[in-house]
C-alpha positions as YAML, in Angstrom:
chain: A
units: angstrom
residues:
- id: 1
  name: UNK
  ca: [-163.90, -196.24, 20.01]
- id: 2
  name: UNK
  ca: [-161.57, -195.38, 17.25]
- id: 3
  name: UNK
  ca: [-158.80, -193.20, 18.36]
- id: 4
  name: UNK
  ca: [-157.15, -191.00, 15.10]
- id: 5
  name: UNK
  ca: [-154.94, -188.33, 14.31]
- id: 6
  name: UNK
  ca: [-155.64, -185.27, 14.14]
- id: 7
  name: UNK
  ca: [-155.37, -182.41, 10.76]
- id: 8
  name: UNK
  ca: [-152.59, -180.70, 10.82]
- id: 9
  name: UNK
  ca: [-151.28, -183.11, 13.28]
- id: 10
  name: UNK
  ca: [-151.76, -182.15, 17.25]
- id: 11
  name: UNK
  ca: [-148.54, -182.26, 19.49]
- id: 12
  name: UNK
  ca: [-148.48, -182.84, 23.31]
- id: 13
  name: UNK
  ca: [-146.22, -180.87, 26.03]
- id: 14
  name: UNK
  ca: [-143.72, -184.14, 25.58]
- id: 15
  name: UNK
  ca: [-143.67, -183.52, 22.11]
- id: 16
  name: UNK
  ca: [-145.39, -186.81, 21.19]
- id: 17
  name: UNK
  ca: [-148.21, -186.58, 18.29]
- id: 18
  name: UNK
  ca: [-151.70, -186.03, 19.92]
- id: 19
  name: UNK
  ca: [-154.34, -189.23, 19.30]
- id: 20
  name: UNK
  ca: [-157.96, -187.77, 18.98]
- id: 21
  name: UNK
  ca: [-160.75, -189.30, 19.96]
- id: 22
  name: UNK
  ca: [-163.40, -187.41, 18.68]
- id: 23
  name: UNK
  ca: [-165.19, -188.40, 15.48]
- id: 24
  name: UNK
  ca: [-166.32, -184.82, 14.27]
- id: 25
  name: UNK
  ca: [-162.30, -183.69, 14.61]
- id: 26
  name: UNK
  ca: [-160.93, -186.79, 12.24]
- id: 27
  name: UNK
  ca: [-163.81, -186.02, 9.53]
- id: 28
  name: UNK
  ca: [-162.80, -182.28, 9.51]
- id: 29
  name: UNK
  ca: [-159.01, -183.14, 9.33]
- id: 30
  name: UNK
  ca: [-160.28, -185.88, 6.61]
- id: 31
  name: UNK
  ca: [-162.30, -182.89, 5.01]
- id: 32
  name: UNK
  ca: [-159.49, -180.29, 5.21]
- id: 33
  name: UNK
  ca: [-156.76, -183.01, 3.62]
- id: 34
  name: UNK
  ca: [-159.33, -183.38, 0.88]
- id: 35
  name: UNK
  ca: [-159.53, -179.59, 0.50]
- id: 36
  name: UNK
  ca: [-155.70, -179.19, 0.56]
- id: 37
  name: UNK
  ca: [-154.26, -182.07, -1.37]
- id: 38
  name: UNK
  ca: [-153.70, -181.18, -5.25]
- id: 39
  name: UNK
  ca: [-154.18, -184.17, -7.49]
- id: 40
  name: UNK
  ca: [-151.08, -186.07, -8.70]
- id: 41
  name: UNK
  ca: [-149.45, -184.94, -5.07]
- id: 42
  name: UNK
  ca: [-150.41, -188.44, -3.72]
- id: 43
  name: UNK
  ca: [-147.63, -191.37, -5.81]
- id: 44
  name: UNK
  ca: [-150.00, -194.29, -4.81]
- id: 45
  name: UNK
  ca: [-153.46, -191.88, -5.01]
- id: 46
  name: UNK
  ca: [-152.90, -189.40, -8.14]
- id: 47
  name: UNK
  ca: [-156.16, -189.14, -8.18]
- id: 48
  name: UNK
  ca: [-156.82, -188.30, -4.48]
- id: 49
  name: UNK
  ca: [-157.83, -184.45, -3.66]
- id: 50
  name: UNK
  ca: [-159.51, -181.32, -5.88]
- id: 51
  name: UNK
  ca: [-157.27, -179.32, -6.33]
- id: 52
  name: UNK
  ca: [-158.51, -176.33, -4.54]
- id: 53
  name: UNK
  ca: [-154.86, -174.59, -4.37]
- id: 54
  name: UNK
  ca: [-154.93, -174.55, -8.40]
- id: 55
  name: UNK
  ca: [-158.53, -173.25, -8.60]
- id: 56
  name: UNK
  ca: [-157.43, -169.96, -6.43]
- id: 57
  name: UNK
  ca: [-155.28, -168.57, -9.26]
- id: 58
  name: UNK
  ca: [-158.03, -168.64, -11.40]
- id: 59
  name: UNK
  ca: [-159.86, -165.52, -12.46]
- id: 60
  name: UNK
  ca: [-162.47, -164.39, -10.12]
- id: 61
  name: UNK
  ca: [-165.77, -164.76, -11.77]
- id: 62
  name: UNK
  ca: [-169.04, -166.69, -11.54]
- id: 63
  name: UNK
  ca: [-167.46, -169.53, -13.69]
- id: 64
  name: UNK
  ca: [-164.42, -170.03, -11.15]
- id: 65
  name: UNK
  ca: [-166.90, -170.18, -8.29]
- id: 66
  name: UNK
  ca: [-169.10, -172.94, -9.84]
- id: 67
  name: UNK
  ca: [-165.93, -174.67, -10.92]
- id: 68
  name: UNK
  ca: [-164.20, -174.54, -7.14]
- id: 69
  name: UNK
  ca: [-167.96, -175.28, -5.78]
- id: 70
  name: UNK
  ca: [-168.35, -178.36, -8.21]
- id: 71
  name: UNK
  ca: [-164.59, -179.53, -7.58]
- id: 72
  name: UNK
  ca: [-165.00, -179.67, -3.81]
- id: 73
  name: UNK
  ca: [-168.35, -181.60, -4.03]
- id: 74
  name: UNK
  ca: [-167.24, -183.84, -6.19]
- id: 75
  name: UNK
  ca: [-164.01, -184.59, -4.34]
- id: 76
  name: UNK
  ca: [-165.58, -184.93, -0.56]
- id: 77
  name: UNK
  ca: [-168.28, -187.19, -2.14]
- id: 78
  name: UNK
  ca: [-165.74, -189.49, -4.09]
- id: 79
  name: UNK
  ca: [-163.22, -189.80, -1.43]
- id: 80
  name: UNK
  ca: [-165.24, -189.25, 2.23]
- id: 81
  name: UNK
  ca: [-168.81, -190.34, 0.81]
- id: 82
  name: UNK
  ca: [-169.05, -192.89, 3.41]
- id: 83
  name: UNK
  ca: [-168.83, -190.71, 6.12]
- id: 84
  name: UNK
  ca: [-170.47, -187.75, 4.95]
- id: 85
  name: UNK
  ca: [-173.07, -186.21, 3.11]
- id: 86
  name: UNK
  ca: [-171.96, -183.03, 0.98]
- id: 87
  name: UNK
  ca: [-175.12, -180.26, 2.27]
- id: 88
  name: UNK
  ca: [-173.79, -177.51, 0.10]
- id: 89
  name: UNK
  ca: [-170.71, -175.40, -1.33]
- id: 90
  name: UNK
  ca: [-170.40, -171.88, -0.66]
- id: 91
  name: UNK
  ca: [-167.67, -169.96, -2.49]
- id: 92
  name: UNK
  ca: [-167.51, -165.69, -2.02]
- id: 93
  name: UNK
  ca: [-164.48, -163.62, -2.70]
- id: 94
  name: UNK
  ca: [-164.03, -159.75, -1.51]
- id: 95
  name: UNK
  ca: [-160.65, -158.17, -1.23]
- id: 96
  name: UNK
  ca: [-158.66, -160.36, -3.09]
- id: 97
  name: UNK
  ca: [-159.63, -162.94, -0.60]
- id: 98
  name: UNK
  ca: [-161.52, -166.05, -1.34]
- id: 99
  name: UNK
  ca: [-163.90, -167.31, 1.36]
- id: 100
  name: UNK
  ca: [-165.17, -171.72, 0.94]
- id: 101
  name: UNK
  ca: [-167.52, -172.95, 3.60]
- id: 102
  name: UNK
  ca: [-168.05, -176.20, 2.97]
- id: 103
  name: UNK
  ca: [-171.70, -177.40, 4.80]
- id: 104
  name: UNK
  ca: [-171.77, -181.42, 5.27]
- id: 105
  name: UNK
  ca: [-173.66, -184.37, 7.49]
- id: 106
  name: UNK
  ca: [-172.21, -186.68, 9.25]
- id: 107
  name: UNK
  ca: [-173.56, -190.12, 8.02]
- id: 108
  name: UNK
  ca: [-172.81, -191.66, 11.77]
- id: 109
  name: UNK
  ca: [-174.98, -189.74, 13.46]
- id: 110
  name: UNK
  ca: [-176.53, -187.32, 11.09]
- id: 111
  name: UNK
  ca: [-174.61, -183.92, 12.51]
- id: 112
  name: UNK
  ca: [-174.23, -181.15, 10.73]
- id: 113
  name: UNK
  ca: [-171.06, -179.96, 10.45]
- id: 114
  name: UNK
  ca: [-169.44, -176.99, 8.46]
- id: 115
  name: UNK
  ca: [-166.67, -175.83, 7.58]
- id: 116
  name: UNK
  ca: [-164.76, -172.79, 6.50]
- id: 117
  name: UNK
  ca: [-161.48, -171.94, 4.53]
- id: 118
  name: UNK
  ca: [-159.94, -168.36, 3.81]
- id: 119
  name: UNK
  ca: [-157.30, -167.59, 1.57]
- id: 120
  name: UNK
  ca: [-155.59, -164.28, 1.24]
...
């Protein structure tokens, strides 16, 4: 059993950081630090991350969608493409808000798993 941490990081009532256990929690912390690291953040891994943060500023059109959806696929396959398979890349806005669900498989025991973002 591999024992992790888990994204953002978990804290116990002593204060101590929370190990996880559970495989489907470190891929979606794995996921999420994908999602949330811009590239060039990283000193030793510039090229780690897509950028999703600089995408959001972008005009809200049909082109920015493909773009974010594209980025993020691209991204969770490069980096996590050992554990995962990339099932799809969903990207809606309404309200100013902009909605990614990100659909994936787990390679270890062929899960599905999903995941979703909001940003106001």
């Amino acid at each position: 059993m591999v024992t992790g941490f888990e994204f953002p990081f978990g804290v116990d009532v002593t204060g101590s950081i929370r190990p996880v256990d559970d495989d489907a929690v470190q891929l979606r912390g794995k996921v999420l630090q994908v999602l949330f690291t811009a590239q060039g953040e990283r000193v030793n891994r510039p090229d780690f991350g897509c950028g999703l943060f600089n995408l959001v500023f972008d005009p809200d059109n049909a082109i920015m969608a493909a773009a974010v959806e594209f980025s993020i696929g691209q991204a969770l396959t490069r980096w996590l493409g050992d554990e995962l398979a990339v099932a799809g890349v969903d990207v809606s806005s309404a309200d100013e808000a902009l909605t990614v669900e990100v659909s994936y498989v787990r390679r270890k025991d062929l899960a599905p798993q999903a995941l979703r973002v909001h940003f106001r």
